[in-house]
N, CA, C and O of each residue as an XYZ file, in Angstrom:
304
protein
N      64.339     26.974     32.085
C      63.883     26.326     30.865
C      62.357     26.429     30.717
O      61.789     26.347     29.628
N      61.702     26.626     31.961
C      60.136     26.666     31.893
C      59.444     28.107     31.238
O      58.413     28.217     30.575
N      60.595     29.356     31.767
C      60.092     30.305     31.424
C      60.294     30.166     29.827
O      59.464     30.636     29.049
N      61.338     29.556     29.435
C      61.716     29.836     27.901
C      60.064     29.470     27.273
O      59.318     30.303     26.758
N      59.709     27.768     27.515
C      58.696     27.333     26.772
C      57.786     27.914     27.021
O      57.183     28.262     26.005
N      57.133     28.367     28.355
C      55.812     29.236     28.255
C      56.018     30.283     27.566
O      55.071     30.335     26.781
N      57.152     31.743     27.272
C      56.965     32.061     26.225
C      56.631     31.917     25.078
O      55.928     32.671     24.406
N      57.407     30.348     24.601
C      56.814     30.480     23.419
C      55.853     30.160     23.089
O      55.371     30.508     22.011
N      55.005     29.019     24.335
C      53.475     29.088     23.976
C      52.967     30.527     23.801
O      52.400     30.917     22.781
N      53.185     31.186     24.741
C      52.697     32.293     24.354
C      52.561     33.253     23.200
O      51.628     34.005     22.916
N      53.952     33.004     22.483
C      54.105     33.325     21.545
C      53.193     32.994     20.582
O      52.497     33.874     20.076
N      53.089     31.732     20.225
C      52.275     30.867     19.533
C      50.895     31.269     19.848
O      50.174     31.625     18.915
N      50.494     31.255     20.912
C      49.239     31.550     20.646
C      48.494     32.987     20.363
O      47.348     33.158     19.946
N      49.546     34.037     20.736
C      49.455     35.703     20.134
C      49.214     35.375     18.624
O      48.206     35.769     18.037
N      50.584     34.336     17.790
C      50.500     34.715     16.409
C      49.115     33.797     16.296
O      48.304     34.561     15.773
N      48.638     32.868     16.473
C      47.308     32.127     16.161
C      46.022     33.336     16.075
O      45.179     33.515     15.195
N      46.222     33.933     17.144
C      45.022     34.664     17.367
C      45.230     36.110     16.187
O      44.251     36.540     15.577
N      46.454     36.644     16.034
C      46.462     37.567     15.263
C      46.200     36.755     13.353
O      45.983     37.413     12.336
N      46.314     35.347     13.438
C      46.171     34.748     12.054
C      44.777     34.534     11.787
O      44.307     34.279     10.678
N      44.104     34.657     12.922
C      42.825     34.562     13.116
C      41.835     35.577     12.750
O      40.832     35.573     12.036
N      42.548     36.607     13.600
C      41.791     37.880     13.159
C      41.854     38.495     11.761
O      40.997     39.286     11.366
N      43.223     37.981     10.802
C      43.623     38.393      9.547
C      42.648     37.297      8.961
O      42.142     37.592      7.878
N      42.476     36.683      9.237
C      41.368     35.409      8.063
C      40.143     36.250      8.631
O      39.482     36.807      7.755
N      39.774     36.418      9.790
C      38.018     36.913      9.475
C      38.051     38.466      9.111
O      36.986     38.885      8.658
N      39.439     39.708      9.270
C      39.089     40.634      8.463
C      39.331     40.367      6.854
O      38.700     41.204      6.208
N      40.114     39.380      5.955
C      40.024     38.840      4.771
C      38.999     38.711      4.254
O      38.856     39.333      3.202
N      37.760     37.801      4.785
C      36.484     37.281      4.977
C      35.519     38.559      4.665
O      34.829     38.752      3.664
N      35.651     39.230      5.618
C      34.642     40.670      5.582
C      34.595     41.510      4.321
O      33.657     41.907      3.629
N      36.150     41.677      4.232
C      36.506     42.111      2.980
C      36.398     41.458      1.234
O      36.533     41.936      0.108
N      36.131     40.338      1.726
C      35.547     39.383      0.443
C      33.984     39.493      0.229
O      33.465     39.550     -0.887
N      33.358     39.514      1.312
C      32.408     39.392      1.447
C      31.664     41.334      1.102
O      30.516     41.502      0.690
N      32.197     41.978      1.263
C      31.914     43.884      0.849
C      32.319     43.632     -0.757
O      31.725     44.313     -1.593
N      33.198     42.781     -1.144
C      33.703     43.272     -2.542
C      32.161     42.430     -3.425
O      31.249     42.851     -4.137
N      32.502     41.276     -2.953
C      30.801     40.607     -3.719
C      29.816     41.342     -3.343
O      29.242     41.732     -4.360
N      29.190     41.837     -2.176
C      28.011     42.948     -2.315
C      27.878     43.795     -2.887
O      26.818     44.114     -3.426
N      29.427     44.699     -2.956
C      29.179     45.449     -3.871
C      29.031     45.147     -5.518
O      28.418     45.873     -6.301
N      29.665     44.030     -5.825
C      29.663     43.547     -7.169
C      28.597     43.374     -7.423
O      28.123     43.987     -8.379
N      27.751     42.421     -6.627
C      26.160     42.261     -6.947
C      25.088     43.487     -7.157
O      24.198     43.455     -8.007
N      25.266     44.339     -6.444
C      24.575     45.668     -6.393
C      24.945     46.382     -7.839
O      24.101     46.919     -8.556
N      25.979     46.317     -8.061
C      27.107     46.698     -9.213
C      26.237     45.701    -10.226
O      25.487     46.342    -10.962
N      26.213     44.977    -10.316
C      25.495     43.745    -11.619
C      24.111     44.264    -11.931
O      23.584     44.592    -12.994
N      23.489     44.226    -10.113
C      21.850     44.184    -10.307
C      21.325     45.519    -10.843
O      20.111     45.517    -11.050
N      21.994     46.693    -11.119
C      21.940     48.102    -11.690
C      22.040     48.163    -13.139
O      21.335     48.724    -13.978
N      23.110     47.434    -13.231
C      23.061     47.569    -14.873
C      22.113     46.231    -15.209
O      21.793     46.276    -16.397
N      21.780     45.517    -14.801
C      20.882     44.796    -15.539
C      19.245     45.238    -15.663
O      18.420     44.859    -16.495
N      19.031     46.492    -14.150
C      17.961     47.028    -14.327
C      17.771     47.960    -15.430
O      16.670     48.227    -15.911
N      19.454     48.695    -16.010
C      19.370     49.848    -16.337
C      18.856     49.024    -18.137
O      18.106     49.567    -18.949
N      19.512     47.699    -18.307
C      19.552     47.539    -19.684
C      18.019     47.179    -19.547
O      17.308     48.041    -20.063
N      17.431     46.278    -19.065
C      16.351     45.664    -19.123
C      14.901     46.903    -18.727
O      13.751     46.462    -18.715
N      15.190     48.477    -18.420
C      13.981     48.814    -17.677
C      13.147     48.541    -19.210
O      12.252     47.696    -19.207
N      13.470     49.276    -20.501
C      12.113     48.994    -21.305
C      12.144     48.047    -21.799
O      11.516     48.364    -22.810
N      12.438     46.800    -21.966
C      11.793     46.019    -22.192
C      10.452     45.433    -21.785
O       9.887     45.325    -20.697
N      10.100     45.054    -23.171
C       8.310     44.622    -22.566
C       7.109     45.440    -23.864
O       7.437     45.653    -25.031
N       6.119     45.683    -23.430
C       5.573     46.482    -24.735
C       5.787     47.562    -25.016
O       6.613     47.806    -24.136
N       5.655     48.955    -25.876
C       5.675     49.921    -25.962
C       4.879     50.668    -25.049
O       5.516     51.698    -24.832
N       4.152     50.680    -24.605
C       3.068     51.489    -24.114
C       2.560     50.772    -22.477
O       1.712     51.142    -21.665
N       3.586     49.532    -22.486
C       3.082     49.146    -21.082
C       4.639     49.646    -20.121
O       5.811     49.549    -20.484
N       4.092     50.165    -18.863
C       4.865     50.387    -18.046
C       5.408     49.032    -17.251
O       4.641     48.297    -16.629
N       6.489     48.861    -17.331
C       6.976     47.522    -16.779
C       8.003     47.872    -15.853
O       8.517     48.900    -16.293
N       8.794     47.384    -14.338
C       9.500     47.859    -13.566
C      10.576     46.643    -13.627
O       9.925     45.603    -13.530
N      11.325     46.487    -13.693
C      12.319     45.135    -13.404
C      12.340     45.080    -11.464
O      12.961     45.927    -10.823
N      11.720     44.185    -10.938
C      11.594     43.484     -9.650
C      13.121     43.545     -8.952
O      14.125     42.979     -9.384
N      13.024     44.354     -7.802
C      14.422     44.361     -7.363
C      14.487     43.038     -5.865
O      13.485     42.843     -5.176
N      15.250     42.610     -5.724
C      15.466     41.855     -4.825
C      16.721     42.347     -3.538
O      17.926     42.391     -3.783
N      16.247     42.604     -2.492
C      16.793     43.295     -1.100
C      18.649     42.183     -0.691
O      18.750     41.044     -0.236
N      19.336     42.790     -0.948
C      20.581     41.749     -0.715
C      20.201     41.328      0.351
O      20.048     40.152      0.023
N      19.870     41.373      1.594
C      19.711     40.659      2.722
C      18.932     39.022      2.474
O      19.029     38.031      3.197
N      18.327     39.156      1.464
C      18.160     37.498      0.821
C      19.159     36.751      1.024
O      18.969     35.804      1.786
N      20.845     36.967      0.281
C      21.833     36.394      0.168
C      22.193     36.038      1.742
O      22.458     34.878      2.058
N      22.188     36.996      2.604
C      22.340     36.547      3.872
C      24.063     36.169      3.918
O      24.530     35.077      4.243
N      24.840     37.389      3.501
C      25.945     37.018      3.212
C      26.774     37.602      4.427
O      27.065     38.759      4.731
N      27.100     36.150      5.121
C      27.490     37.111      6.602
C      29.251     35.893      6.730
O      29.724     35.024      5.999
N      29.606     36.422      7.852
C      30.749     35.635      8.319
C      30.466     34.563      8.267
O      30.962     33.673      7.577
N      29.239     34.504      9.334
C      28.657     33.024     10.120
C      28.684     31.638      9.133
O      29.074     30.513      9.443
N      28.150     32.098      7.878
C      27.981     31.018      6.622
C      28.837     30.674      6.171
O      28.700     30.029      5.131
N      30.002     30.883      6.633
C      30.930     30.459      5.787
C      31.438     28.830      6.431
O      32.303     28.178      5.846
C-alpha cells in the first residue's frame, strides 16, 4: 500500500512541476507577444509623427530602449 501512495505523490508532483513549467513558458510567450506589439506600435507612431513640427525644422521623434519596461518573468 506504501508503494501505491508514494507513486502517486510522485505522480503529483511530476504533474505540478510540468504545470509549472507550462505557466512560466505561457508567461515568456506573453511577454514576446507585448514586446513585439510595442515595438510594432512605437514604429508606426514614429512613422506617422516623423514630420510633424515646422516645415523647414528637422525634428526626430525620441525613441525609448524597451529595456525601460523591464519586462521580465521576475515582475510578474
Amino acid at each position: 500500500m506504501m508503494t501505491i501512495v508514494r507513486a502517486l505523490e510522485g505522480a503529483q508532483e511530476r504533474e505540478q512541476a510540468v504545470a509549472m513549467a507550462l505557466d512560466e513558458l505561457a508567461r515568456e510567450g506573453a511577454r514576446r507577444m507585448i514586446v513585439a506589439a510595442l515595438e510594432i506600435e512605437g514604429e508606426e507612431y514614429r512613422q506617422q509623427h516623423r514630420d510633424a513640427g515646422a516645415p523647414n525644422q528637422n525634428r526626430d521623434v525620441k525613441t525609448c530602449p524597451l529595456d525601460f519596461f523591464a519586462l521580465t518573468h521576475d515582475s510578474y
